[in-house]
C-alpha positions as CSV (number, residue, x, y, z in Angstrom):
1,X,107.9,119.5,78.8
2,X,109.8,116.4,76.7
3,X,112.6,117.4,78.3
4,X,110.8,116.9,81.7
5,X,109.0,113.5,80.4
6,X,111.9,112.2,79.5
7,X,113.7,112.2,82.9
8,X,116.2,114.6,83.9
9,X,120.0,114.7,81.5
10,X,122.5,113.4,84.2
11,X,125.4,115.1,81.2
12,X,123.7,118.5,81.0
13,X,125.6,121.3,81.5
14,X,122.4,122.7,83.3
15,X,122.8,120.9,86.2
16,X,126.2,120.9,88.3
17,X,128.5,117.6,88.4
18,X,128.1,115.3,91.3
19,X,131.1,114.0,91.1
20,X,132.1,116.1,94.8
21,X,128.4,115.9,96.0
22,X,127.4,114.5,99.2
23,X,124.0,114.4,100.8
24,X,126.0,116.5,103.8
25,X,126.1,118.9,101.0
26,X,122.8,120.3,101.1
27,X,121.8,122.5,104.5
28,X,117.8,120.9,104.4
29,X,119.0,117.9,104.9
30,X,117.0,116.1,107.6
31,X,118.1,112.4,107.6
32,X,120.5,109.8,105.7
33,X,120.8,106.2,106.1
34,X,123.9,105.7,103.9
35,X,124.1,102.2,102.3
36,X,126.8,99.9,104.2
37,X,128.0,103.0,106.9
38,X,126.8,103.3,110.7
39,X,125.4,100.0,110.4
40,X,125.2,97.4,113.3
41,X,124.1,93.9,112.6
42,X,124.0,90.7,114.9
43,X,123.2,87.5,113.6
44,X,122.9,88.6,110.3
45,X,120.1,91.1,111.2
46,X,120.4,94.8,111.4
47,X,120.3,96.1,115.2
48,X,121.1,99.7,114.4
49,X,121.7,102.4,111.3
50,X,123.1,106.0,112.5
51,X,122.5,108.6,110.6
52,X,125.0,110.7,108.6
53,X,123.8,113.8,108.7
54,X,124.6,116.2,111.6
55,X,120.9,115.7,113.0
56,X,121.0,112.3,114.5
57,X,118.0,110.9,113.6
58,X,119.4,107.4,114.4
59,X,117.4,103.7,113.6
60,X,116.6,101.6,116.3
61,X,114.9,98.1,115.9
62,X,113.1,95.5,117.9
63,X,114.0,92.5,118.6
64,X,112.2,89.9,117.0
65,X,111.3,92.2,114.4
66,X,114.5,93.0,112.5
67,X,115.3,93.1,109.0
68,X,117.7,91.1,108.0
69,X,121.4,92.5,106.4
70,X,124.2,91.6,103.9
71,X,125.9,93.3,101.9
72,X,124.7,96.8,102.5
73,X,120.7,95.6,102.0
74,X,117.9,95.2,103.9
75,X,115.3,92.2,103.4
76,X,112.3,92.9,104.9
77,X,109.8,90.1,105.5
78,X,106.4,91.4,106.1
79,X,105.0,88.1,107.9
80,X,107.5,89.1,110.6
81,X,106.5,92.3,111.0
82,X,109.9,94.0,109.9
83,X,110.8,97.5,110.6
84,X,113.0,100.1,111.6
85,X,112.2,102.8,114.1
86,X,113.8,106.3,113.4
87,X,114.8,108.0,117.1
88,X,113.0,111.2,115.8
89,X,109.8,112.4,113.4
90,X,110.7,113.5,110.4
91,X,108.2,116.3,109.3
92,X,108.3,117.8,105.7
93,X,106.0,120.5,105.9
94,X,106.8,121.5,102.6
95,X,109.1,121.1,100.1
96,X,110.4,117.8,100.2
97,X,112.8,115.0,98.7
98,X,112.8,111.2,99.4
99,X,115.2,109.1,98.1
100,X,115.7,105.7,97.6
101,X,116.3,101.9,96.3
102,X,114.1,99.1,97.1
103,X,112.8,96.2,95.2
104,X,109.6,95.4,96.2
105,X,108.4,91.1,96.2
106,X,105.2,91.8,97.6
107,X,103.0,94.8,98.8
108,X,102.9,96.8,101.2
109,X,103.9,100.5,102.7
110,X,107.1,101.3,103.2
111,X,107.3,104.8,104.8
112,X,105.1,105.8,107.2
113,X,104.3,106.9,111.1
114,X,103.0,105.6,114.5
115,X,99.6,107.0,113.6
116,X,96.6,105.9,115.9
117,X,94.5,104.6,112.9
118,X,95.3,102.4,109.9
119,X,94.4,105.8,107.9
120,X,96.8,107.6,108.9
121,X,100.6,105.8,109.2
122,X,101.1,104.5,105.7
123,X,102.8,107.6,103.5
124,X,104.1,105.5,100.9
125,X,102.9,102.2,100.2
126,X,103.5,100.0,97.0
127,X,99.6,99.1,95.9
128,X,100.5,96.5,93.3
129,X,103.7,95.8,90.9
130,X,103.1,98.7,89.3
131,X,101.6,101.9,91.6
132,X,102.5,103.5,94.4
133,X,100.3,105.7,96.6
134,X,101.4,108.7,98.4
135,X,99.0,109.9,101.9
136,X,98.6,112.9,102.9
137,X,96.9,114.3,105.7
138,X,95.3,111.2,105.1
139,X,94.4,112.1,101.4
140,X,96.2,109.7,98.9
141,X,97.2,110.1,95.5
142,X,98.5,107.1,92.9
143,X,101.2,106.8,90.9
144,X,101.8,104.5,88.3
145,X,104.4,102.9,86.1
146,X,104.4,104.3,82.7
147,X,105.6,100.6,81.4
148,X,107.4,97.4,83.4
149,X,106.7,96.5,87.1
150,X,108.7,97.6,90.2
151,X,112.2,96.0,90.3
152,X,115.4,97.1,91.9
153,X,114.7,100.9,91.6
154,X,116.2,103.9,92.7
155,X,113.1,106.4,93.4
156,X,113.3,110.0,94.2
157,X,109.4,111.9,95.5
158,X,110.0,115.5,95.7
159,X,106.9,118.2,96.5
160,X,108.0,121.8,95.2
161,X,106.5,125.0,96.5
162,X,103.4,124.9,94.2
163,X,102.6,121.6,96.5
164,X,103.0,118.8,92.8
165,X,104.6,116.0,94.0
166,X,106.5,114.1,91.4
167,X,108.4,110.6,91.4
168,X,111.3,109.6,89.6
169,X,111.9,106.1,88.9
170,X,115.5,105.2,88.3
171,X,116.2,109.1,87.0
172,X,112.8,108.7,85.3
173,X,109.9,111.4,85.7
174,X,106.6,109.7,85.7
175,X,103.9,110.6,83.8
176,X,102.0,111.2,87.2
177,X,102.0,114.0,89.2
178,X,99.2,115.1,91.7
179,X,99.1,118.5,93.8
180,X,99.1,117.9,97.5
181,X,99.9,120.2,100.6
182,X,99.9,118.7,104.1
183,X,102.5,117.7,107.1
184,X,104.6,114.2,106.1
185,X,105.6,112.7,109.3
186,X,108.0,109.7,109.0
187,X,109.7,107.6,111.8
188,X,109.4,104.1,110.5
189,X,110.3,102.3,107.6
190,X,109.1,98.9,106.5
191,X,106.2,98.4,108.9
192,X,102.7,99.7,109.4
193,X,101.3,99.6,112.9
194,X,98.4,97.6,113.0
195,X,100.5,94.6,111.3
196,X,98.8,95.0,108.0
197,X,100.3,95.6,104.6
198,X,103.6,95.3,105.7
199,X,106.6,95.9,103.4
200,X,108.0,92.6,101.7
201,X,111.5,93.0,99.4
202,X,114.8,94.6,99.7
203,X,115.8,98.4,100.2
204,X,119.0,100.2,100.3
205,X,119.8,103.9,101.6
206,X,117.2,106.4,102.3
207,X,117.6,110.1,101.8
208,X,115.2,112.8,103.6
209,X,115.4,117.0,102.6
210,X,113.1,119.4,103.6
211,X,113.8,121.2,99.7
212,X,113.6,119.9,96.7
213,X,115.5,121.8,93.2
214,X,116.5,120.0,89.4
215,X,119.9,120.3,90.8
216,X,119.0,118.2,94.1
217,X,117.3,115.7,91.9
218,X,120.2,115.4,90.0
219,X,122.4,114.9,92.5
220,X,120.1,112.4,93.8
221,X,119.2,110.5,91.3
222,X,123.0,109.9,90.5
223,X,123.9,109.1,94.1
224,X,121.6,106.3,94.3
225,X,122.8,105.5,90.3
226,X,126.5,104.9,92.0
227,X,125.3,102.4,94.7
């Protein structure tokens, strides 16, 4: 349990190196928006991200409404309405791992879906600088900070097959978990669809898996350490 408190050893010998680990690696891999690679920007906006897994769950965006790009990050401003649109739902029925790096300036939800109500289409949505809430088949859970505020984090959700979700913050376990089963649909990031709450800060890379395992985790967490 201190051991899992602490945040997972990226030296033990437990866990395999990930020094020849790609994303590609893994078979349950379902979508990933790799930082700087298949982008296409105009104007110094993003117009397209590809995505590098085999499934093609490729980004589109709408004019007007782009995030801006440089450097291999994303600025979202929520007062525009930023977002990305991802060609195809992404449902975790299941087990599950999310990965990846934003820094939040402001609130708002940052993975979610084209629901029909404002209850339904936020799945991940920073409540203040220091919790995060997870919904669910339109049940939500919190998660909070165990000390500091959100900065430029690498964060890893997974759900194993007892249904506890867990988040890692910059290789991190928090203190909170919750149990919760349920269908996570995601095909837009940054924007919620009634124009409320939108995301405001940077993000970079975005990993999606239909499994979760410590030695996914690890190899996770230490991809998004590399960026």
């Amino acid at each position: 349990m201190l051991a899992l408190k602490l945040g997972l050893s990226l030296n033990s010998s437990n866990y395999p190196s990930s020094s020849a680990w790609s994303p590609t690696s893994e078979a349950s891999l379902e979508a990933w928006y790799q930082k700087d690679v298949g982008v296409t920007e105009d104007g110094g906006d993003i117009t397209a991200w590809a995505d590098s897994s085999s499934n093609s769950n490729n980004i589109t965006t709408t004019e007007g409404k782009r995030p801006a790009y440089s450097g291999g990050r994303l600025t979202f401003t929520g007062a525009n309405d930023d977002f990305l649109s991802i060609s195809s739902d992404i449902n975790l029925t299941g087990e599950f791992t999310i990965a990846y790096r934003a820094n939040p300036t402001g609130l708002g939800a940052l993975l979610g879906n084209t629901g029909t109500s404002s209850t339904e289409i936020d799945f991940l949505k920073y409540q203040n600088t220091i919790k995060i809430t997870l919904k669910i088949d339109n049940a939500s859970n919190n998660f909070e900070l165990d000390s500091g505020v959100w900065a430029n984090d690498n964060i890893v959700v997974t759900r194993n097959s007892s249904n506890l979700i867990a988040v890692h913050v910059n290789g991190t376990q928090l203190t909170d978990t919750s149990t919760r089963a349920g269908t996570v649909k995601i095909n837009v990031i940054g924007n919620r669809t009634n124009g409320l709450n939108d995301f405001t800060g940077t993000a970079e890379e975005f990993q999606f898996y239909s499994s979760t395992s410590e030695a996914l985790t690890t190899n996770v967490i230490a991809r998004l350490a590399s960026l």
